[in-house]
C-alpha positions in Angstrom: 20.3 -12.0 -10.2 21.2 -12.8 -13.5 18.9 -11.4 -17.0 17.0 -9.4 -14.1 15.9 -5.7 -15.8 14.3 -3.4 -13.3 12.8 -0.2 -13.9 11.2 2.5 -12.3 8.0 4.8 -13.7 7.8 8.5 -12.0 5.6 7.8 -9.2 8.6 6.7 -6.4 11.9 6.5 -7.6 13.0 6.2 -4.3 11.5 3.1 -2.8 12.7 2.0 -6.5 16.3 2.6 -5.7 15.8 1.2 -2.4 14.9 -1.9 -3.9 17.6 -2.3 -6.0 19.9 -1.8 -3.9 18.3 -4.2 -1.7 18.9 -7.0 -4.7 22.1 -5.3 -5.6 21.2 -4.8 -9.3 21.2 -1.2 -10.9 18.0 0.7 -11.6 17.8 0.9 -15.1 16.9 4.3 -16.8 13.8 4.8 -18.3 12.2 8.5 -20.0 9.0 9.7 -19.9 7.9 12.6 -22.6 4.9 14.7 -23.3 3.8 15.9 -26.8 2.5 19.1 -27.6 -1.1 17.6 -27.9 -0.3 16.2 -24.2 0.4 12.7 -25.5 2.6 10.4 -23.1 5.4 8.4 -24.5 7.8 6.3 -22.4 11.1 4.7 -23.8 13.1 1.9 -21.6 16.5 3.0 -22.2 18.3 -0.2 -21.7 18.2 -3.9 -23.4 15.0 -6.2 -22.3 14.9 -9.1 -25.0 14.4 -12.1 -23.2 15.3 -10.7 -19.5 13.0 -11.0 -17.0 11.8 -7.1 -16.6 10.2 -5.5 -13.3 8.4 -2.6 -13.4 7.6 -0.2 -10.4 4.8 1.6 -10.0 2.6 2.8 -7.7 -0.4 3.9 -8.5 -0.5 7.4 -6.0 -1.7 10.4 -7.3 -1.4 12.0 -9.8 -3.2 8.4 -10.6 -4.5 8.6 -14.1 -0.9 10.1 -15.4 0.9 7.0 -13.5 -1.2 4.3 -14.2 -1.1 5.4 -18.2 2.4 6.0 -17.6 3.1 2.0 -16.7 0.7 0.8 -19.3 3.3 2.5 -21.8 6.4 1.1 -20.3 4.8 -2.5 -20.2 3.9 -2.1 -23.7 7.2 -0.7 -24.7 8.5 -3.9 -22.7 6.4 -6.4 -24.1 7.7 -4.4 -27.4 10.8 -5.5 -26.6 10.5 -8.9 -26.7 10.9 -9.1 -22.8 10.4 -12.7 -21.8 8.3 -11.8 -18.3 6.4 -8.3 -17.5 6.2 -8.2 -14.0 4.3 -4.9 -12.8 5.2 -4.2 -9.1 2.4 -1.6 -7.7 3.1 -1.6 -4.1 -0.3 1.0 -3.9 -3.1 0.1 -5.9 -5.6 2.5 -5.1 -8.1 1.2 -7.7 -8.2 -1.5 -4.9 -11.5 0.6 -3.1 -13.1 0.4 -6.1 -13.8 -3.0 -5.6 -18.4 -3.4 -5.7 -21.3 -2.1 -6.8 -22.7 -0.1 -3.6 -24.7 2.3 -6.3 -26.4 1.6 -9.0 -24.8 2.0 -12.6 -21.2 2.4 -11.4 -18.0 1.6 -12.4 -15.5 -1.5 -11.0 -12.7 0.2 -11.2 -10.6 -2.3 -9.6 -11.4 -5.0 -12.0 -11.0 -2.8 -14.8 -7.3 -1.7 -14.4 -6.9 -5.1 -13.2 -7.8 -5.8 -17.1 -6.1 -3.0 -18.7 -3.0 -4.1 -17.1 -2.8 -7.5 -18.3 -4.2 -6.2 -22.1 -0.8 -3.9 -22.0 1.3 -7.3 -21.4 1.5 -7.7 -17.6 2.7 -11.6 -17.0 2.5 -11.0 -13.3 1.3 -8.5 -10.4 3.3 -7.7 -7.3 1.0 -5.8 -5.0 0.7 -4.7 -1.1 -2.4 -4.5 1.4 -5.0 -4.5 -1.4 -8.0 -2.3 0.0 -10.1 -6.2 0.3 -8.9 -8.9 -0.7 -11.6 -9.9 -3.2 -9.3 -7.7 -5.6 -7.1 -10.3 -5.8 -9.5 -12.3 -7.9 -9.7 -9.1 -10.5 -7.0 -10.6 -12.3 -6.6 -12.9 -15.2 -2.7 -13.0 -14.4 -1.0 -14.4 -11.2 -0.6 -12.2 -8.2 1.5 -12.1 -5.4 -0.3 -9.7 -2.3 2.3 -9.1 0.3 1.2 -7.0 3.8 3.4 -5.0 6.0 2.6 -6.4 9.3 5.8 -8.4 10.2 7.4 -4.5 9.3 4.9 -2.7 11.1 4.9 -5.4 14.3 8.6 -4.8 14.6 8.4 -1.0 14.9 5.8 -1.2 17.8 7.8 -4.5 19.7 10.1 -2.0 20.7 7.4 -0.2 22.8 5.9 -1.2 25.9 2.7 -3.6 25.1 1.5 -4.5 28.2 -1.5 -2.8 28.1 -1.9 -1.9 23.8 -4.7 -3.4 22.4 -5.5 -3.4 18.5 -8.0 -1.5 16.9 -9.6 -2.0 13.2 -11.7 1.2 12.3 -14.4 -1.4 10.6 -15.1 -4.6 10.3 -13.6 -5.0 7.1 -10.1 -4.6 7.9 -10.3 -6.7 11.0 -8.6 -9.4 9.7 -5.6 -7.1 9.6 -6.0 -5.9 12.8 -6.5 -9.5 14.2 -3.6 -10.6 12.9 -1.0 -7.7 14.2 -2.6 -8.1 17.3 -1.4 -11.6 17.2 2.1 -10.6 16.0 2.4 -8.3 19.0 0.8 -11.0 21.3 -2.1 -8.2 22.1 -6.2 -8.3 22.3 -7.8 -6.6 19.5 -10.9 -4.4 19.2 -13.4 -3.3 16.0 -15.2 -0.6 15.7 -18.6 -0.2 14.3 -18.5 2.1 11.1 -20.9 3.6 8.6 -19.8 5.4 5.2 -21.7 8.2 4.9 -19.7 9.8 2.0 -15.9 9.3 0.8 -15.2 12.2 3.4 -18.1 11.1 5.9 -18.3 7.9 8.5 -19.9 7.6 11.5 -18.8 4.9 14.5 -21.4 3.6 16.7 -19.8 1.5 19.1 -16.2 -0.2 19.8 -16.5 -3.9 20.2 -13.5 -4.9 22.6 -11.9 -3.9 26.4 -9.9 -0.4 25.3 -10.7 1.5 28.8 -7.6 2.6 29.5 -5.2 1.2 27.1 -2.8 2.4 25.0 -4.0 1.8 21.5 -3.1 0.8 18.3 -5.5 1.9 14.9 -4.8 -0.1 11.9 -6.2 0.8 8.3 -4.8 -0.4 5.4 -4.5 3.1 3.9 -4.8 7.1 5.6 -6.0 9.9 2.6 -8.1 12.3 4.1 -8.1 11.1 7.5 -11.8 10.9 8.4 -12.6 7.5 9.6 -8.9 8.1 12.1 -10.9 11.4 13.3 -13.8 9.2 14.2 -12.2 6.6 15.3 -10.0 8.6 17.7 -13.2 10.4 19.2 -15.2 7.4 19.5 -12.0 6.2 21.8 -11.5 9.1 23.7 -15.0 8.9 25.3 -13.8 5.6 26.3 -10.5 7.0 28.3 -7.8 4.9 26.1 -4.4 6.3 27.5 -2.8 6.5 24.3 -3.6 6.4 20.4 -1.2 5.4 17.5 -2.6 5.6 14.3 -1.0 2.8 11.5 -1.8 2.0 8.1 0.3 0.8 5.2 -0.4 3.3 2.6 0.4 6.6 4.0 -1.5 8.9 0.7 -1.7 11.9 3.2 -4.0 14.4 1.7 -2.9 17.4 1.7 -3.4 18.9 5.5 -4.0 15.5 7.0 -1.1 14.5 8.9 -0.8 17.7 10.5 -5.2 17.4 11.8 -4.3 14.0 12.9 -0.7 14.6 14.8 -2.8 17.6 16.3 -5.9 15.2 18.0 -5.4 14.9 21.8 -3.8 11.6 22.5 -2.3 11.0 19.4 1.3 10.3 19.9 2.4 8.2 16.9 1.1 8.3 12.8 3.1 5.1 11.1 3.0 4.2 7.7 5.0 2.4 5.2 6.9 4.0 1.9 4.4 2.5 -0.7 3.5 6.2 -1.7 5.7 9.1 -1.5 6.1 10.9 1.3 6.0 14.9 0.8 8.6 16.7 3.2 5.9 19.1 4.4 3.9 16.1 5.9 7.7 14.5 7.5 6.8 15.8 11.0 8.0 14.5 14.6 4.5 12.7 14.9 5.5 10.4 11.7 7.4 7.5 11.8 7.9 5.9 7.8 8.9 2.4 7.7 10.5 0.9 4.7 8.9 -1.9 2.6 11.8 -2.2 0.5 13.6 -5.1 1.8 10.3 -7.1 1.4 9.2 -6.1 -1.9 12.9 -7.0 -3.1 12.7 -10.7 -1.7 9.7 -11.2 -3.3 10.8 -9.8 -6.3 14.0 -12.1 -6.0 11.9 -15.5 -5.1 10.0 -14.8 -8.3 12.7 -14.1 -10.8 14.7 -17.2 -9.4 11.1 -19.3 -9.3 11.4 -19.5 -5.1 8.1 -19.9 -2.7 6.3 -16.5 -2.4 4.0 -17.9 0.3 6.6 -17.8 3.1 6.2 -13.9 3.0 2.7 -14.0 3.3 2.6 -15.8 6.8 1.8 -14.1 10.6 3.2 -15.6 13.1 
């Protein structure tokens, strides 16, 4: 892993240590500081000219400070005379901000996408983008990973003889179809409205779940509404079981604890895009590691390999 320079923003300097020590390479320091006018500055503390830099940041909250706080270290890269700026956000939450669904709103998502490559990104590393026209929000090249070979091998070890798949809306049913198929289950969809970013309302489950142990995939969990929902929709249907999955576990503050306390809910699994607070590490929550992934890719890119293989369900 020769000329390789990693570094890590504030957000998650632990999956950042995970993945270096996944590629075996050090985790370069970095310093943020605040001003007396609340001014960020960020300084990469070690030599970039001509090495191909990383930079890892997800974008969890407190968003705004972390997202300004990358733009600074890719400009201070850039600055540097690095000869690639690779930004690895393994959460991009701007990712829901994705269409205009009101009039005279903002796209978000195509706007950092912007900002991102204005402050010198060369290239985007991303996970389980909200949909995948995101994607196409950028003017640089971008590699989308999912988590769904990690997330398949957690639940192989249970019994799946009778688990079928859920997606809690048709959007993410893609997703669900395809862990379904990595499990070698049947899949369901429910039938969702947004009411509000804290509201939804499910009308009907498309799919057999009459008692079957069940699995609920959504690409991300905050506040836990559409899970709650979801879950009650089920219930009136007699499912034996409900595990709840997703690969961004944000976790508002209180919501593991309502959703590990719903009748039937055995299992909450996420991934370690996003920091896990200890409060919210209970019995009910099982974090799997995206690390080694995020590393290969980050290795097939510095050493010009195929990303594609990592994209594949099989």
């Amino acid at each position: 892993m020769g000329e390789i320079a990693v570094f890590s923003g504030s957000a998650h300097r632990r999956l950042a240590r995970a993945i270096c020590d996944a590629l075996r390479v050090p985790l370069l320091p970095s310093e943020l500081r605040r001003f007396a006018n609340d001014c960020l500055e960020v300084q990469l503390q070690a030599n970039c000219r001509e090495r191909d830099v990383f930079l890892i940041q997800p974008l969890c909250p407190p968003v705004q400070e972390n997202l300004l706080e990358l733009l600074l270290m890719l400009d201070a890269a850039r600055g540097a005379s690095a000869a690639r700026r690779t930004v690895v956000i393994p959460h991009y939450s701007y990712a829901r901000s994705d269409k205009k669904d009101a009039p005279r709103i903002s796209l978000g998502g195509r706007l950092v996408a912007d900002l991102l490559a204005t402050a010198g990104a060369s290239r985007v590393l991303t996970m389980t983008l909200h949909s995948p026209q995101v994607h196409g929000f950028f003017s640089v090249p971008v590699d989308h990973l999912h988590a769904l070979h990690e997330l398949g091998e957690h639940f192989k070890r249970g019994d799946l003889s009778r688990t079928v798949v859920v997606s809690p809306d048709l959007g993410n049913a893609k997703e669900a179809a395809a862990l379904a198929k990595v499990l070698g289950t049947s899949f369901a969809v429910a039938a969702k409205k947004r009411i509000s970013d804290t509201d939804v309302r499910v009308s009907a489950v498309v799919g057999d779940v009459q008692d079957r142990d069940v699995i609920i995939l959504d690409d991300e969990i905050a506040k836990g509404s559409t899970m709650v929902e979801v879950v009650g929709h089920l219930r009136q249907q007699n499912v034996r079981s409900v595990r709840l999955a997703c690969t961004h576990g944000v976790f508002a503050p209180g919501a593991v604890h309502r959703l590990a306390a719903i009748e039937g809910v055995v299992e909450i699994v996420c991934t370690d895009t996003v920091p896990i607070r200890d409060e919210d590490r209970i019995e009910k929550l099982t974090v799997i590691s995206v690390a080694p992934a995020l590393a290969e890719a980050i290795r097939r890119i510095h050493n010009g390999d195929s990303v594609s293989e990592l994209f594949r369900v099989e």
